[in-house]
C-alpha positions, 0 to 999 in steps of 0.5 A, spaced: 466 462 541 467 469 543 470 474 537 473 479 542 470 487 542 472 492 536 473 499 539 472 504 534 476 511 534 478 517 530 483 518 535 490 516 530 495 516 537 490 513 541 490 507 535 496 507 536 497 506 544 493 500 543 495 497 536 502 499 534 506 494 538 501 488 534 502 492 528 509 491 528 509 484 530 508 482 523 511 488 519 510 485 512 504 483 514 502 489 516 505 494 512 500 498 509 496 500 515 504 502 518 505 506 513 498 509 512 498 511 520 505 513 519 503 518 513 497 521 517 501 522 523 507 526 519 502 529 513 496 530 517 489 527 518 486 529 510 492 527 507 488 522 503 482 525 503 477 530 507 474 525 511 475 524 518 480 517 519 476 511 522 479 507 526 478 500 530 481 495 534 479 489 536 481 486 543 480 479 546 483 477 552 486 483 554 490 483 547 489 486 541 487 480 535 485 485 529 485 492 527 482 496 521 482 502 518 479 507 513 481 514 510 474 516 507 472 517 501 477 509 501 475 503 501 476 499 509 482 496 510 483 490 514 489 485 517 487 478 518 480 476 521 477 470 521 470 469 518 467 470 524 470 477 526 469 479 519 461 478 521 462 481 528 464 488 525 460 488 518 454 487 523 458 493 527 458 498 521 452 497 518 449 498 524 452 505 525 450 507 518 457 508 514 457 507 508 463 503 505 465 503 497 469 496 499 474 493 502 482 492 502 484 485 505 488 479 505 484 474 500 481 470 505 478 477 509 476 481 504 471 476 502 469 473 508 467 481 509 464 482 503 459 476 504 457 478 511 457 485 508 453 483 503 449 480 508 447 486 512 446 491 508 444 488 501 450 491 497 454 486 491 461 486 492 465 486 486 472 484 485 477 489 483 483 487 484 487 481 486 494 483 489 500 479 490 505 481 497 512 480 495 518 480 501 526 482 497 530 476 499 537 476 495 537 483 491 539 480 484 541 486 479 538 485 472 543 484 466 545 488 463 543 494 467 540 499 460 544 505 458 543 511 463 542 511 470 539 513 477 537 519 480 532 522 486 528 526 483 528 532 486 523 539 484 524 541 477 520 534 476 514 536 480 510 537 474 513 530 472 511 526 477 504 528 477 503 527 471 506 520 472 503 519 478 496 519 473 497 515 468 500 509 473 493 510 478 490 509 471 494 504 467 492 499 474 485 501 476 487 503 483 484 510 483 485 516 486 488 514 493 492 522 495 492 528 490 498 528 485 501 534 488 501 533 495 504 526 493 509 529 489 512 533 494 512 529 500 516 524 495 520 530 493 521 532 500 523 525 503 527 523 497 522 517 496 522 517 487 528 515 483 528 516 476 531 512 471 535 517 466 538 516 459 545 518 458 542 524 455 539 525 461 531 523 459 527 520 465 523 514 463 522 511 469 520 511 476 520 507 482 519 510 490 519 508 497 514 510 502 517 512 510 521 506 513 516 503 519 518 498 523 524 496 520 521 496 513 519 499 506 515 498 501 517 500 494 511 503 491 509 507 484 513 503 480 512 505 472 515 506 464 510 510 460 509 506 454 513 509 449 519 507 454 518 499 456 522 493 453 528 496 455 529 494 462 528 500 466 522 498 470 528 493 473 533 497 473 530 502 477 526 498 482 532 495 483 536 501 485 531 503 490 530 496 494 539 497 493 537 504 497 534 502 502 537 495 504 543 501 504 539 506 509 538 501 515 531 497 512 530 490 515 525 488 509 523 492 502 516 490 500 512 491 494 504 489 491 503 487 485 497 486 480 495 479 479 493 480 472 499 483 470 504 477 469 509 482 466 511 485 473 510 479 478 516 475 473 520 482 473 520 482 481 522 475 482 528 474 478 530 481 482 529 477 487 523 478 490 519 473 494 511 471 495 508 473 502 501 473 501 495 474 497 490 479 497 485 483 494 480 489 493 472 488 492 468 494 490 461 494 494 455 497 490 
C-alpha cells in the first residue's frame, strides 16, 4: 500500500501552506502543533530552544495525511499515523542521522514510532507519560467557589510565575520545554496566566491559556503549591479561564492531563470537561 511522501523542511510558513488547512480541520485534535506553530510564528524560531525547527508533511493523492514537527532539543511530535507511515518516517529520519530524545503522539502513534524506531536504530523507548485530551463541554463552576478571587497576572508577578512555572515542570516530569522568563512574559504580554488570590490578596493558584488558533484554546499550566491544595483553587481558577475564553470568542477550550494524576482528571470532569483522545510521550535512549 502506498504510504504517501514525507517533505521535510525548516521553512514554518512553507509548512503551513501546505499543512495549515489539514491542521485545522480538526483543531482539538490537532492543538498542539497549532499552538506550537503559532507561537514560533509570533515569539521566534528559538523560542523553544536553539535548534532550528524541523518540520514535515506527508502527502498522498495530491492531499496531506500526517504532518510532524520537532522544535530541538524536544521530542518529535506527530498527528495521527498509522503503522505503516510510522514505519515510513522513522526509516526516513534514521537515514538522515538525526538523533531523537522520543516522541510526543496519540497512544497508538507513538508506540507504533517508537517500535519502528527502535527497529531502525537500535535505540529502547521508554514510556514517559501518558496524557488524557479533554474538550470543556457544559462549563459547570465548582461550589462553593473558595474565598478570593481571580485576577491577570500582570509584571509585578514575573518572579512568581517563574518560579511557579519550575515547580510545576517539576512536580509533572515534563521537563523543561521554553525558559521560564521568556514564558513568563509572553503570558504577561498576552494576558495568558490568571491567579487565584486570597481576600488578602495571596496568589495561591494558577491556570493560563495559550493564543486562540482555529477557533480553539487550550488551557495549560495549571497549578497549587503544595501548602495551598484541598481547598478548591485549582478549580476555581481553571474554571474562570475556560469562563474567559468561551467569553472571548473560543469555539473549543482543551486541556491535557497526566494519566497518573486521578486527582486532576476527576476535577476537570465535574467542571465539565470531557475526553478526546488519549496520548503519550516515550522517551528513547
Amino acid at each position: 500500500m502506498d504510504t504517501g511522501t514525507w517533505h521535510l523542511t525548516h521553512d514554518l510558513d512553507g509548512f503551513l501552506l501546505r499543512a495549515g488547512d489539514f491542521l485545522r480541520s480538526r483543531p482539538a485534535r490537532h492543538t498542539v502543533p497549532l499552538t506550537v506553530t503559532e507561537t514560533l510564528r509570533t515569539r521566534g524560531p528559538r523560542v523553544y530552544g536553539d535548534g532550528e525547527p524541523e518540520f514535515g508533511v506527508l502527502e498522498r493523492d495530491g492531499k496531506t495525511r500526517a504532518v510532524f514537527f520537532r522544535t530541538p532539543p524536544h521530542w518529535l511530535n506527530a498527528t495521527a499515523l498509522t503503522p505503516g507511515e510510522a514505519g515510513d518516517l522513522a526509516a526516513r529520519l534514521a537515514g538522515l542521522g538525526r538523533p531523537l530524545p522520543g516522541v510526543s503522539a496519540d497512544r497508538d502513534t507513538a508506540a507504533a514510532f517508537a517500535t519502528a524506531w527502535q527497529r531502525h536504530t537500535g535505540a529502547t523507548a521508554t514510556l514517559r507519560r501518558r496524557q488524557r485530551l479533554y474538550r470543556l463541554g457544559a462549563l459547570t463552576a465548582p461550589g462553593p467557589l473558595p474565598p478570593g478571587g481571580p485576577r491577570l497576572a500582570a509584571r509585578g508577578d514575573h518572579a512568581l510565575l517563574v518560579r511557579w512555572h519550575d515547580e510545576f515542570t517539576e512536580a509533572v516530569g515534563a521537563g523543561t520545554v521554553r525558559d521560564p522568563a521568556e514564558w513568563a512574559d509572553a503570558r504577561i504580554d498576552s494576558g495568558g496566566v490568571t491567579l487565584w488570590e486570597t481576600p488578602e490578596g495571596t496568589p495561591v493558584a494558577m491556570a493560563g491559556t495559550g493564543p486562540r488558533v482555529a477557533g480553539q484554546v487550550r488551557v495549560a499550566g495549571v497549578y497549587t503549591p503544595a501548602r495551598y491544595r484541598g481547598r478548591g483553587y485549582a478549580g476555581a481558577v481553571t474554571a474562570e479561564v475556560s469562563r474567559a475564553a468561551l467569553a472571548a470568542g473560543a469555539r473549543e477550550v482543551l486541556l491535557f492531563t497526566d494519566l497518573a494524576n486521578p486527582t486532576s482528571n476527576g476535577l476537570y470532569q465535574r467542571i465539565g470537561y470531557r475526553p478526546v483522545a488519549d496520548f503519550a510521550v516515550r522517551d528513547f535512549g
